[in-house]
VOBA-1610 file (N, C-alpha, C; in pm, whole numbers, padded with zeros to 5 digits, always signed):
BEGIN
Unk+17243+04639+09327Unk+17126+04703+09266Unk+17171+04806+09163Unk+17093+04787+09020Unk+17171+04907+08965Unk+17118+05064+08985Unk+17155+05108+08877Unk+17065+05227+08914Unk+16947+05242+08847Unk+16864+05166+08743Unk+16780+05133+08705Unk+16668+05057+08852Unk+16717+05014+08855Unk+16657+04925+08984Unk+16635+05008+09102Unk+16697+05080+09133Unk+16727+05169+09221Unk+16588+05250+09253Unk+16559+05297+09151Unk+16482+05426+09109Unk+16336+05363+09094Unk+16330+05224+09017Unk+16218+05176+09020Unk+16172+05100+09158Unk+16238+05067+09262Unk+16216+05033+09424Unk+16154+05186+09450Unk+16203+05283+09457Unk+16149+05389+09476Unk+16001+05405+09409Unk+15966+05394+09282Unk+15847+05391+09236Unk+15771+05285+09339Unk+15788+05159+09345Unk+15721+05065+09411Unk+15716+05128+09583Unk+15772+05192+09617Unk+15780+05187+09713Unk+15628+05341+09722Unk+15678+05419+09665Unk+15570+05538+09674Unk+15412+05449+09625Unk+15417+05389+09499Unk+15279+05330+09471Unk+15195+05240+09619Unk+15275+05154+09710Unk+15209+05143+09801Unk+15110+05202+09923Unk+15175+05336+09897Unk+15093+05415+09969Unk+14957+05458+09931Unk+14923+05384+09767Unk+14749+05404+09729Unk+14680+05271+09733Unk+14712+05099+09812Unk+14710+05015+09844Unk+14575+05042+09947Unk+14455+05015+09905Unk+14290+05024+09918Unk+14265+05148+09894Unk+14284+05270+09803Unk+14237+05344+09783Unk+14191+05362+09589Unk+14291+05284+09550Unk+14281+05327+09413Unk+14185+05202+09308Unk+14120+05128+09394Unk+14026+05046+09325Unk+13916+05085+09260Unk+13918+05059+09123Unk+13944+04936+09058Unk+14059+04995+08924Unk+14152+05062+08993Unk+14264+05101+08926Unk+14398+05037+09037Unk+14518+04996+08895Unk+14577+04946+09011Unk+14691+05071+09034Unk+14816+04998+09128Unk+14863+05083+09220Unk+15009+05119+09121Unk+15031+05209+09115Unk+15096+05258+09065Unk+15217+05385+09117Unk+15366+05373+09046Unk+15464+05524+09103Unk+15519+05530+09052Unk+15560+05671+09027Unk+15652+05692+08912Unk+15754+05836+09018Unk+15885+05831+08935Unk+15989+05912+08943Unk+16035+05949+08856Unk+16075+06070+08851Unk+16177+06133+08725Unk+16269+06195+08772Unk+16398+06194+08667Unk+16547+06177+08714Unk+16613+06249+08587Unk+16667+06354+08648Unk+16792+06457+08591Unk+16930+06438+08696Unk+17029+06371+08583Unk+17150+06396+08608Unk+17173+06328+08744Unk+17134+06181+08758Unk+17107+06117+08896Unk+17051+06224+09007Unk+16963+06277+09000Unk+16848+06316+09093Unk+16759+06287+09090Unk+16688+06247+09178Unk+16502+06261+09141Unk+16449+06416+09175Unk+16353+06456+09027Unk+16344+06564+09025Unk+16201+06588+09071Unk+16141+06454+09063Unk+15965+06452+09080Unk+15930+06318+09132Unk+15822+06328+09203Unk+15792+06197+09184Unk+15652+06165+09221Unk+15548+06082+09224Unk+15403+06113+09227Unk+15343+05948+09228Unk+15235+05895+09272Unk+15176+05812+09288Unk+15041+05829+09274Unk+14952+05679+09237Unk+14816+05709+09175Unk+14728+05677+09382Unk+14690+05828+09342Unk+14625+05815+09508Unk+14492+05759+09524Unk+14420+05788+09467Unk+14272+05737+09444Unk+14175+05742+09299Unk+14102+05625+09266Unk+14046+05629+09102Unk+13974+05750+09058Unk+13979+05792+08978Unk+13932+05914+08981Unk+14041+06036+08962Unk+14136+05999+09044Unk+14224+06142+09053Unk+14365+06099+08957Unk+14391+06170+08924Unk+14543+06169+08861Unk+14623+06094+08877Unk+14712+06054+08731Unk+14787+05887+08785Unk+14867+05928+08858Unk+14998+05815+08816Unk+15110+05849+08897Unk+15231+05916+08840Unk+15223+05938+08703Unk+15264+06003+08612Unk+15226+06140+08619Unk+15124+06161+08600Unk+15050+06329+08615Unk+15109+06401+08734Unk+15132+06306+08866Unk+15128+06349+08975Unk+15298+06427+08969Unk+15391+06296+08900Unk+15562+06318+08917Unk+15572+06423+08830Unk+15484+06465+08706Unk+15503+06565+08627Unk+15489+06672+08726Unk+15385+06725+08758Unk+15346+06807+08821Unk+15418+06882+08949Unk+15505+06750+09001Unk+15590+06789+09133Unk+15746+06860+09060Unk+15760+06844+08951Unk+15887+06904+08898Unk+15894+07063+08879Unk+15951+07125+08932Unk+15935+07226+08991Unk+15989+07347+08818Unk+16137+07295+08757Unk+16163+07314+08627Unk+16119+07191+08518Unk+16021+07264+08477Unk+15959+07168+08340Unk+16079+07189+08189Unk+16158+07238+08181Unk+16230+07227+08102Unk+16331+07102+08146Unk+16376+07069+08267Unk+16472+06990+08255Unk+16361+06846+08200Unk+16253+06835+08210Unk+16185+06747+08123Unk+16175+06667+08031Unk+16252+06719+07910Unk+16290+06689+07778Unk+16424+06636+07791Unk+16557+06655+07887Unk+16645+06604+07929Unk+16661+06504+08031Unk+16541+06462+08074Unk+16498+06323+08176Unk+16467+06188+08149Unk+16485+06110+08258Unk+16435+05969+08267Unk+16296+05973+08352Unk+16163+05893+08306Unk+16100+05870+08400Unk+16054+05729+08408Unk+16050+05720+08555Unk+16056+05543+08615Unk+15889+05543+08650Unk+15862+05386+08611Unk+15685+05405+08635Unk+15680+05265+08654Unk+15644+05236+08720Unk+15586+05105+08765Unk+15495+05018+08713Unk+15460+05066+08632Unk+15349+04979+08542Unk+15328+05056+08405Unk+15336+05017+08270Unk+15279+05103+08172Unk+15229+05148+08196Unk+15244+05310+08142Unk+15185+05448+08115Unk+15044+05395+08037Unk+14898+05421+08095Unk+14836+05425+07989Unk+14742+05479+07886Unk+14714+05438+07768Unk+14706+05477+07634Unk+14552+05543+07614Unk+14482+05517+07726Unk+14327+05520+07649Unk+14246+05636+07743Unk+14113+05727+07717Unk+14069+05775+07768Unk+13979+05747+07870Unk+14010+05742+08010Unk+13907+05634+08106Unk+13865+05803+08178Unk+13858+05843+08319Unk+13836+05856+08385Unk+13918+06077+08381Unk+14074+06016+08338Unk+14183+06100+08295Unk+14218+06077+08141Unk+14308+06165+08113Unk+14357+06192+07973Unk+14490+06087+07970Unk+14522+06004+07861Unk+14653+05910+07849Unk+14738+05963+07928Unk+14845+05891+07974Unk+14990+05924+08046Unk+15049+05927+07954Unk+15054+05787+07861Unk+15129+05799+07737Unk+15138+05915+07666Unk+15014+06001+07611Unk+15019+06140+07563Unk+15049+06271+07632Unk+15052+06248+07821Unk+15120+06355+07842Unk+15339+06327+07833Unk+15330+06204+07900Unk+15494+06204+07870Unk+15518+06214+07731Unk+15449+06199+07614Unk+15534+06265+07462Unk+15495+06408+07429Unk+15424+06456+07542Unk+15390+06601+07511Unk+15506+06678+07562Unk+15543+06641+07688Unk+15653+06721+07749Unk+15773+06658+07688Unk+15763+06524+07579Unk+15899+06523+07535Unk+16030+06453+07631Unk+15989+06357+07685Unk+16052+06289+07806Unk+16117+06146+07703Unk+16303+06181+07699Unk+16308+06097+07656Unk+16359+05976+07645Unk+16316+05971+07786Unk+16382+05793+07824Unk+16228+05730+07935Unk+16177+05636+07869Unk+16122+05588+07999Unk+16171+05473+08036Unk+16117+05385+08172Unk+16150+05308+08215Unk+16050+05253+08286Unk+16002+05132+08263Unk+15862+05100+08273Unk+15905+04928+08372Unk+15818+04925+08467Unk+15842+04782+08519Unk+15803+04696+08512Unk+15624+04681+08466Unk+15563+04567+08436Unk+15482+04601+08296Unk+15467+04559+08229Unk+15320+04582+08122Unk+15208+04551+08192Unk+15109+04660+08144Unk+14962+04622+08229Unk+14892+04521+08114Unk+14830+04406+08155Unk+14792+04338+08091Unk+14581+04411+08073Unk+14606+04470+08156Unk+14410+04556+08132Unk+14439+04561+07960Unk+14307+04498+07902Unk+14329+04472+07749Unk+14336+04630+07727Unk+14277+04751+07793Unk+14285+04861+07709Unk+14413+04952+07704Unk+14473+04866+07779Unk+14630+04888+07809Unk+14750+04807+07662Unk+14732+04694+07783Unk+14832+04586+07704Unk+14901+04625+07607Unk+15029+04695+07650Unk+15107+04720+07527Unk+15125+04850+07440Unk+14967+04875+07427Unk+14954+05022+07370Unk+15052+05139+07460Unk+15024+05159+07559Unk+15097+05279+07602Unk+15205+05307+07560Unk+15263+05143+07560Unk+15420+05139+07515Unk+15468+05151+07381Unk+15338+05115+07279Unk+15353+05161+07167Unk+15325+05318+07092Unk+15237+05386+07181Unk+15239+05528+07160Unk+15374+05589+07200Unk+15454+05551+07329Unk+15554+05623+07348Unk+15662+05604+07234Unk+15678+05466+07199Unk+15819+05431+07085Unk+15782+05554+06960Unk+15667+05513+06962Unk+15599+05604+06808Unk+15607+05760+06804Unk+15637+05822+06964Unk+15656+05950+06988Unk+15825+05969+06974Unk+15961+05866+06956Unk+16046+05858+06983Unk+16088+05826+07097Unk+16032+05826+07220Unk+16111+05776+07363Unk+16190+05626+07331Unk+16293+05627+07394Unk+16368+05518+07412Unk+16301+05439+07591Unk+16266+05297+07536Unk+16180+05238+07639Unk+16275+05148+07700Unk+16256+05149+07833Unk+16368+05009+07894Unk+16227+04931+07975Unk+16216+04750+07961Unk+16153+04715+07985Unk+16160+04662+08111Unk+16087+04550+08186Unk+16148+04487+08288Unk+16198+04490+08363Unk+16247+04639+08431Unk+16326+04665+08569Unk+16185+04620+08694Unk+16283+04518+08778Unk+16201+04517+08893Unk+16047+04428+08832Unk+16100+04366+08731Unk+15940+04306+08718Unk+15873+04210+08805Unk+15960+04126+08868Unk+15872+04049+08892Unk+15822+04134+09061Unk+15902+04178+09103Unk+15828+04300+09267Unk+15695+04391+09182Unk+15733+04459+09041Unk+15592+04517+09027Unk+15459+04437+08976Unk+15497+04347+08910Unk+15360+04225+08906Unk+15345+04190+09059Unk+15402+04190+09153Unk+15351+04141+09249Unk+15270+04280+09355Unk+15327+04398+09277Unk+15255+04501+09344Unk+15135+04502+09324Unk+15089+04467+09205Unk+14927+04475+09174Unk+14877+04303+09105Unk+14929+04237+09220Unk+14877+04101+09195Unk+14736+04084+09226Unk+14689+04175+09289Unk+14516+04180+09275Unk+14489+04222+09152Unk+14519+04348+09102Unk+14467+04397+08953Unk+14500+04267+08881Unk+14571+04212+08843Unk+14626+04115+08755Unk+14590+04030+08778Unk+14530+03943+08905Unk+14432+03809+08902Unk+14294+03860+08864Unk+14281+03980+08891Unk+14128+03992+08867Unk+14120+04020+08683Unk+14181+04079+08646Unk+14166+04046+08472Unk+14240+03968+08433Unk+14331+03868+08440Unk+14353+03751+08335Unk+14293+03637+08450Unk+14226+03645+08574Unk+14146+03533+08592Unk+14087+03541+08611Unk+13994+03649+08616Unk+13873+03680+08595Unk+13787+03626+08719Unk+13855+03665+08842Unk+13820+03681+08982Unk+13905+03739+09073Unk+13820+03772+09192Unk+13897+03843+09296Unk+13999+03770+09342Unk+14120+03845+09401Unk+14249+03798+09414Unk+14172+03738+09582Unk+14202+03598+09616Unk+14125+03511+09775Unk+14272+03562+09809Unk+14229+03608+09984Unk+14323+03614+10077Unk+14264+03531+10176Unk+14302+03388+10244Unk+14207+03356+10333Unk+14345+03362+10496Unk+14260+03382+10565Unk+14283+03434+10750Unk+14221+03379+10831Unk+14307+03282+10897Unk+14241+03263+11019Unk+14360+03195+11145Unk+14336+03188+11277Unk+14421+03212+11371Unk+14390+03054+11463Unk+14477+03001+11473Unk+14467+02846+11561Unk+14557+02812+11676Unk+14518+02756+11751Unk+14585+02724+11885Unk+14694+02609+11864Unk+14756+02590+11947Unk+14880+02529+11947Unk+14831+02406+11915Unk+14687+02320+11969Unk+14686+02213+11930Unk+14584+02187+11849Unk+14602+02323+11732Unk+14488+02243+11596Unk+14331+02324+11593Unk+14317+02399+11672Unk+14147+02479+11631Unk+14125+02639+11655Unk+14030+02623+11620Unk+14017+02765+11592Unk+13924+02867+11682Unk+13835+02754+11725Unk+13731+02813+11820Unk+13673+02691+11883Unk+13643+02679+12042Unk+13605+02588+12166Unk+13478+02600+12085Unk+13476+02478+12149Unk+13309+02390+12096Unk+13144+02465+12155Unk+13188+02497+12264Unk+13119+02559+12397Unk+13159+02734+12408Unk+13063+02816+12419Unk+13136+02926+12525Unk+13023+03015+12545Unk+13055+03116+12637Unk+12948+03162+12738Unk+12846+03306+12644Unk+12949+03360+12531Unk+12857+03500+12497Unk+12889+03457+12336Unk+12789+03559+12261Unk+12834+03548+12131Unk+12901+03636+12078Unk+13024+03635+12049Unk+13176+03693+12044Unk+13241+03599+12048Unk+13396+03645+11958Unk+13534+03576+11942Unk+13605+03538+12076Unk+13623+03429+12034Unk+13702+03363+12184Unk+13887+03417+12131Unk+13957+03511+12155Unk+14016+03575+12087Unk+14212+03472+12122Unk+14245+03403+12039Unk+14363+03346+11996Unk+14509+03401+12008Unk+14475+03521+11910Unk+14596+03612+11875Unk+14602+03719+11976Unk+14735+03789+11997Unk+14721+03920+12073Unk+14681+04017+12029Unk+14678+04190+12071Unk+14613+04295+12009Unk+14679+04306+11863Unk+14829+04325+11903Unk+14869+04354+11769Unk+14854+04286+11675Unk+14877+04109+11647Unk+14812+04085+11598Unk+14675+04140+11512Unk+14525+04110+11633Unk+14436+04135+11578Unk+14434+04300+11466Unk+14491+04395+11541Unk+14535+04580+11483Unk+14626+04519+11350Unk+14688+04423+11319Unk+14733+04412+11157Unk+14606+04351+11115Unk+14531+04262+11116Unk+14399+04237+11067Unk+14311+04340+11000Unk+14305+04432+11078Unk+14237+04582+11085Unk+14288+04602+10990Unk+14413+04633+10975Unk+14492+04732+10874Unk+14466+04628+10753Unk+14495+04514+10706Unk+14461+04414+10603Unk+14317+04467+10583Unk+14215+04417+10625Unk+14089+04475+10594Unk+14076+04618+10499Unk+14208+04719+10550Unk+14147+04816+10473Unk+14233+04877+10329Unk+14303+04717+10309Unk+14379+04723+10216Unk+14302+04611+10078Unk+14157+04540+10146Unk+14064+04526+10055Unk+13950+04536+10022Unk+13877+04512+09887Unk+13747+04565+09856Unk+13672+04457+09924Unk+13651+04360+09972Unk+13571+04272+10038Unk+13631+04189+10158Unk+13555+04132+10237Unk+13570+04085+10341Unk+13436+03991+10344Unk+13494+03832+10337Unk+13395+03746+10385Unk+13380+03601+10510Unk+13278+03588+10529Unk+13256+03478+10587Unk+13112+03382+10578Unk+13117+03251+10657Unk+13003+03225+10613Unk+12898+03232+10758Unk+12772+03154+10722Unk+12651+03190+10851Unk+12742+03124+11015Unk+12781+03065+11004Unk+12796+03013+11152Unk+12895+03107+11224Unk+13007+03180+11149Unk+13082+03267+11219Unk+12997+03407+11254Unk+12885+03433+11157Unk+12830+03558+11219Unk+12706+03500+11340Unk+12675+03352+11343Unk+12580+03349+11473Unk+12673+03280+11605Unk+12824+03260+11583Unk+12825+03242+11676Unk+12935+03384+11732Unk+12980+03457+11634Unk+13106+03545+11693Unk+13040+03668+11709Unk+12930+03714+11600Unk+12804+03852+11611Unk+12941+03964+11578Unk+13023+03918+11438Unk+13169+04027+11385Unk+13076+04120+11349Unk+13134+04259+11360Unk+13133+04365+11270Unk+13193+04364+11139Unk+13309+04304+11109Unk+13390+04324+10975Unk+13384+04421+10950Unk+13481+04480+11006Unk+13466+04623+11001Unk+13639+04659+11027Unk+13697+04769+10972Unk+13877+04842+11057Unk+13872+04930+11107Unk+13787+04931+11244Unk+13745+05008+11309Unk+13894+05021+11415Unk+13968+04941+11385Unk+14095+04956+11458Unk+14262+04956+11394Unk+14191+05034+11295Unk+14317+05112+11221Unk+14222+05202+11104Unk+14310+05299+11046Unk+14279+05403+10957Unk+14233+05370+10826Unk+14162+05382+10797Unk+14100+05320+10636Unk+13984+05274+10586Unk+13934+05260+10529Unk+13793+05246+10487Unk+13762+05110+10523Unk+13633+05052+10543Unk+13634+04903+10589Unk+13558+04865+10439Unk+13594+04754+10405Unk+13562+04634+10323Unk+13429+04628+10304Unk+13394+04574+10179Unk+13233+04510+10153Unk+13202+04397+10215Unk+13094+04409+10311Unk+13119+04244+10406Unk+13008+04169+10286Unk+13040+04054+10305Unk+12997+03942+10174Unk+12986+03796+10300Unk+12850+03777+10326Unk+12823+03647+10441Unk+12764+03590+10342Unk+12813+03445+10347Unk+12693+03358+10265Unk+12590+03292+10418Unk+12487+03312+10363Unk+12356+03290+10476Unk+12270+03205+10376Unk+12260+03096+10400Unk+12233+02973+10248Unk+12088+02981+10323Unk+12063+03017+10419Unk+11868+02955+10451Unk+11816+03097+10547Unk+11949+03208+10504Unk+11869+03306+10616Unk+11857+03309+10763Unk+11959+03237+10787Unk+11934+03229+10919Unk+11981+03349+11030Unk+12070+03430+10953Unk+12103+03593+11017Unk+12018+03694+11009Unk+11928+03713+11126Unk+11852+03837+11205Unk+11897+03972+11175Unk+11800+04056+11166Unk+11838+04199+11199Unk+11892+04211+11354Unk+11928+04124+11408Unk+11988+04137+11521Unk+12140+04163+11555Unk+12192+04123+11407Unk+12304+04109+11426Unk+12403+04181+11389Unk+12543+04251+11401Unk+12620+04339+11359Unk+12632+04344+11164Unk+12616+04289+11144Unk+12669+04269+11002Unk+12544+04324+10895Unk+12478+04366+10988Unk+12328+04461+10923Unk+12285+04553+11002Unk+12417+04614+11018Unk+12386+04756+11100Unk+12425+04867+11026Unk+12387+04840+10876Unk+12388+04954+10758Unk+12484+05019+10818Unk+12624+05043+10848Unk+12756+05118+10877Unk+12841+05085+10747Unk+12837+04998+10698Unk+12914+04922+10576Unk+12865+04834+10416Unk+12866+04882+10313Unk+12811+04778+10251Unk+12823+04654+10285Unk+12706+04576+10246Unk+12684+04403+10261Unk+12640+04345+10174Unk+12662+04229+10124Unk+12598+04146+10052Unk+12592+04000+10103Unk+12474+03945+10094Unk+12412+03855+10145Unk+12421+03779+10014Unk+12471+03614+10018Unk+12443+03507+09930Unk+12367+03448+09993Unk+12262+03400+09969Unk+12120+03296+10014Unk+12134+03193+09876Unk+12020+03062+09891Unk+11940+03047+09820Unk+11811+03032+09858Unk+11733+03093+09899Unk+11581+03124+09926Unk+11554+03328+09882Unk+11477+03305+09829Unk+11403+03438+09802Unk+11397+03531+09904Unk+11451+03657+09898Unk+11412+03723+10001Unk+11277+03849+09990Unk+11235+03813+10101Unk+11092+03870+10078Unk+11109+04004+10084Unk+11127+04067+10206Unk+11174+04192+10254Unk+11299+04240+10180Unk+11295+04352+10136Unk+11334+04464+10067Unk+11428+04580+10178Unk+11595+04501+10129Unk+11702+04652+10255Unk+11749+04692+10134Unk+11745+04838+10095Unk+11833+04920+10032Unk+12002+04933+10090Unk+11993+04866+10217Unk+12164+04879+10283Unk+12181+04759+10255Unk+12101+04623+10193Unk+12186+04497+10181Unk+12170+04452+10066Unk+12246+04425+10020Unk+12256+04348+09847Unk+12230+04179+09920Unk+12091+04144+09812Unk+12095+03989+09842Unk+12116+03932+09688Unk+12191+03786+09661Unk+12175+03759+09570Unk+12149+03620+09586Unk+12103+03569+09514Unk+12035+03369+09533Unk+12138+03308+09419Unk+12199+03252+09472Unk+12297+03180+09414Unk+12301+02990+09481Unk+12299+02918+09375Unk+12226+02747+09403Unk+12380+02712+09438Unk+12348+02627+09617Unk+12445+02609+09663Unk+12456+02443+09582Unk+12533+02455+09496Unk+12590+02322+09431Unk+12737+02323+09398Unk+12767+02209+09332Unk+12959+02173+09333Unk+13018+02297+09267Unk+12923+02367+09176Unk+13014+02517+09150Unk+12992+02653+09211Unk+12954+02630+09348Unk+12861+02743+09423Unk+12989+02850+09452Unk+13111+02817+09454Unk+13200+02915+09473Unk+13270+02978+09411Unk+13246+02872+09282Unk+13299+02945+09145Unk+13226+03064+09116Unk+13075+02995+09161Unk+13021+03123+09107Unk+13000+03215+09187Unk+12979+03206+09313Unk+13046+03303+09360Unk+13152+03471+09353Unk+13216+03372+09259Unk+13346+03469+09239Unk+13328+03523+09129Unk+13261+03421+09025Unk+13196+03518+08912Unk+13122+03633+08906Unk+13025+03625+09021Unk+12931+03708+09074Unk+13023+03867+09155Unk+13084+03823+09190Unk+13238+03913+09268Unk+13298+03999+09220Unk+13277+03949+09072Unk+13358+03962+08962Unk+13295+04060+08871Unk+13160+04052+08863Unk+13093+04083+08772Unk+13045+04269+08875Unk+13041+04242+09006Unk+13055+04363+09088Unk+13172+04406+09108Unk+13281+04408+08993Unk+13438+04491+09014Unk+13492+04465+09169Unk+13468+04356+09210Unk+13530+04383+09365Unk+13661+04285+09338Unk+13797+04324+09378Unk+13890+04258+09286Unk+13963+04179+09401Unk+13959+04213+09528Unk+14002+04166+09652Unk+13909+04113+09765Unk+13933+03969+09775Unk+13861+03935+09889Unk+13933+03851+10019Unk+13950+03909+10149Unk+14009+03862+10270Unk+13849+03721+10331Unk+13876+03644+10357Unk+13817+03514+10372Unk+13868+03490+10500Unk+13792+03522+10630Unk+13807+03511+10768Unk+13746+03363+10855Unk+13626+03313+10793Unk+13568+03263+10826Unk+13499+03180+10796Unk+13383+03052+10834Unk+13450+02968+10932Unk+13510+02866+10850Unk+13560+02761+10946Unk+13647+02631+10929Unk+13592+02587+10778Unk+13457+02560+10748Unk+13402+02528+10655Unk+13395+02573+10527Unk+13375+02722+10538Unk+13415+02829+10431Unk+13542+02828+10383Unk+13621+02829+10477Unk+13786+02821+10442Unk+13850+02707+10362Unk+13804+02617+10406Unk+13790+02470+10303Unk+13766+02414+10199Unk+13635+02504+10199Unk+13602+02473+10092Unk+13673+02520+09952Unk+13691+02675+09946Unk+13805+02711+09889Unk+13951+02670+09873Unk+14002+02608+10001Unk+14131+02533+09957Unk+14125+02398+09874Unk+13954+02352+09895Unk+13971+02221+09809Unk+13980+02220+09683Unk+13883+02394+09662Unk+13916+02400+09500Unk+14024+02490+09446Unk+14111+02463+09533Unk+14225+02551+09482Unk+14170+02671+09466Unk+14092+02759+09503Unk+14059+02901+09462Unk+14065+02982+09580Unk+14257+03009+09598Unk+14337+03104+09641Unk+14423+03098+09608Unk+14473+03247+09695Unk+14613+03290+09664Unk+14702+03329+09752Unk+14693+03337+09872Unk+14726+03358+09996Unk+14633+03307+10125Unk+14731+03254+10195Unk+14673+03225+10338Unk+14749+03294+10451Unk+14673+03331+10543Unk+14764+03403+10639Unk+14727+03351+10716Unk+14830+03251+10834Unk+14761+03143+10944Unk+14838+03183+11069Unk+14784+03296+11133Unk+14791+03292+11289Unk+14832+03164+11362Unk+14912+03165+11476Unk+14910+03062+11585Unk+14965+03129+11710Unk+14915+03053+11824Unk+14983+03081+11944Unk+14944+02987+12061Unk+15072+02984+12150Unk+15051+02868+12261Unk+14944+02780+12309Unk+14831+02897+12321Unk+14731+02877+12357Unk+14667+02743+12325Unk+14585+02598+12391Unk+14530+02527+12405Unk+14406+02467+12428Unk+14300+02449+12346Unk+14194+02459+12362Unk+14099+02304+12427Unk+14207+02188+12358Unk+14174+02090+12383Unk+14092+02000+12300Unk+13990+02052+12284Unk+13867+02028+12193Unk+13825+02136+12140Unk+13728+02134+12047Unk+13690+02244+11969Unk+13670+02243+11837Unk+13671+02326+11739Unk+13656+02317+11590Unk+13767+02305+11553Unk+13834+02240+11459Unk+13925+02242+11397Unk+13978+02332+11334Unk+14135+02368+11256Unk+14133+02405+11179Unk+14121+02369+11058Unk+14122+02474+10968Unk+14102+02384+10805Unk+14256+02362+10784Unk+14257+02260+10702Unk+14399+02157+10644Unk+14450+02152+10503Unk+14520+02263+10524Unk+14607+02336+10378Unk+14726+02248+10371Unk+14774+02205+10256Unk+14839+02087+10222Unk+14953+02201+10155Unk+14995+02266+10223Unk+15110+02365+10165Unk+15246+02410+10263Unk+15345+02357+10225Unk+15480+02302+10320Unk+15554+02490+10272Unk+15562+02561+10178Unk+15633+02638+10140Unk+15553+02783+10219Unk+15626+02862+10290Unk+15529+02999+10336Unk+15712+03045+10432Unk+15650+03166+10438Unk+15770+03227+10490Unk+15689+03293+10648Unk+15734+03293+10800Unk+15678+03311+10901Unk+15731+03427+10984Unk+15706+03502+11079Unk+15704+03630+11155Unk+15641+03624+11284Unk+15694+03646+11362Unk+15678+03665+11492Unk+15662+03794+11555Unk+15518+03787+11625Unk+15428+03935+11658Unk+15427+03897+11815Unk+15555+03982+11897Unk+15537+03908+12011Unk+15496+03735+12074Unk+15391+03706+12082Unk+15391+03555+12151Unk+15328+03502+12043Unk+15277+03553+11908Unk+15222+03523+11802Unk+15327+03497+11668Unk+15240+03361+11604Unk+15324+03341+11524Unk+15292+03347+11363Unk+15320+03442+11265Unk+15208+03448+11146Unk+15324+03364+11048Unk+15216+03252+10946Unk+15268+03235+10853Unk+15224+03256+10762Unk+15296+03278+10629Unk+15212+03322+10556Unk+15276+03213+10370Unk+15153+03182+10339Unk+15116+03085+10231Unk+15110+03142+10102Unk+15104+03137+10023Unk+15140+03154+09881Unk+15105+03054+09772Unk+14953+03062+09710Unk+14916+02967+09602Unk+15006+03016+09446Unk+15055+03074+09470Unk+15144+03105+09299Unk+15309+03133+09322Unk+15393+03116+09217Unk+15502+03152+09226Unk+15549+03277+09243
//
């Protein structure tokens, strides 16, 4: 590893720690370095607040050694007035004159510019350290503007011989597969995105919260498609604790200020549009739990990017199937008696 590399693992490594907080900004870290030290270093914690640049400035305790520094950033510095004042214009204010940048942000109000205000201030720019780990740090930001949908995570957990849930069972609740820990990384996933969906048959027969009520972090926008309405105020997923949005196609008569409904025509592009619709509400991450049918349907149209497929001993016999992902390449982990693999629609 050089020492370029070095320093930018360190950036990547601090930017994870704003991973579900900084949406619909992506994740970002930066370090700065006198005389092989790190003298600062700072991450973008939540939208709204100060990047990750502002933050490493700020932690440097002598602002003169400043002008004699390197600073490492994980994604272009950028150029335009959003929320905060450019990064680009504070690093040529303090005169910083080496950066070291790991990915270009492709956000059009980005793209490039930052990097062209800094050359134009004199900084000497090094490109590409660690690129392809920091494109993959904000592979949600980056599917959601050059594809112009939420980055699909789909999840779900199957028994040794092929299903997901018994045909039959006595209450309405999860007939539960995986062990705790298991299910407690679920939790924690949940609150690492802006949505969380499923369709009608998993909320009438399991009655989920979708909710990370069992780890630290904000819970997800739950998003049920309910094509005829058939989910009651009876049920967890309209217990106004969490935003919701409801896809139907029938009109809804009754009026919830806690539920977003939208009528969307279940036809051959109902999931495209979907995501357009997803899309068009800035929600840039969606975890896809549920059911067999929902999950499918998306793998048929290729519209994902990750699968995360639970298994364990367990035997059901009969039951629902799982859905049938035609994908041989995934790398796997073992959670006690549980076995996660995990899938990968891109290089």
């Amino acid at each position: 590893m050089t020492t370029h590399e070095k320093y930018m693992a360190r950036c990547i490594q601090l930017a994870k720690n704003g991973l579900g907080t900084t949406y619909p900004n992506p994740l970002v870290g930066s370090v700065i370095v006198y005389n092989d030290k790190i003298i600062g270093e700072g991450w973008h914690q939540k939208a709204g607040e100060a990047h990750a640049e502002v933050n490493a400035i700020d932690s440097v305790k002598d602002k003169t050694l400043l002008s004699k520094s390197t600073i490492y950033v994980s994604l272009e510095p950028c150029s335009h007035f959003g929320k905060t004042p450019p990064c680009a214009d504070l690093i040529s204010y303090h005169k910083i004159p080496n950066v070291v940048i790991g990915a270009i942000d492709s956000f059009a109000k980005v793209a490039g510019n930052g990097i062209k205000k800094l050359m134009e201030s004199g900084a000497k720019i090094t490109l590409g350290v660690l690129e392809k780990e920091c494109n993959e740090l904000n592979k949600r930001f980056f599917t959601f503007h050059e594809k112009k949908r939420p980055y699909i995570i789909l999840k779900w957990a199957e028994t040794e011989d092929g299903f997901i849930a018994p045909l039959e069972k006595d209450e309405k609740k999860p007939v539960w597969i995986t062990n705790q820990y298991s299910r407690q990384l679920v939790h924690k996933w949940r609150t690492e995105e802006q949505g969380i969906l499923v369709g009608t048959n998993t909320v009438l027969e399991d009655n989920p919260s979708l909710d990370a009520r069992d780890f630290f972090g904000h819970s997800p926008t739950r998003i049920v498609i309910d094509k005829i309405n058939k989910i009651d105020e009876s049920f967890q997923i309209k217990n106004k604790k969490t935003k919701t949005i409801i896809i139907n196609n029938e009109e809804i008569l009754t009026k919830n200020d806690d539920i977003l409904y939208k009528n969307i025509i279940f036809d051959s592009v109902f999931i495209e549009n979907t995501l357009n619709y997803l899309h068009f509400l800035n929600i840039q991450s969606v975890i896809i739990e549920g059911g067999k049918k929902t999950i499918q349907g998306f793998i048929d149209q290729g519209l994902w990017d990750e699968a995360r497929v639970f298994s364990n001993t367990i035997k059901f016999k009969n039951g629902i199937e799982a859905p049938k992902l035609n994908c041989k390449n995934f790398t796997d982990f073992q959670i006690k008696n549980d076995q996660l693999k995990l899938f990968r629609n891109y290089d």
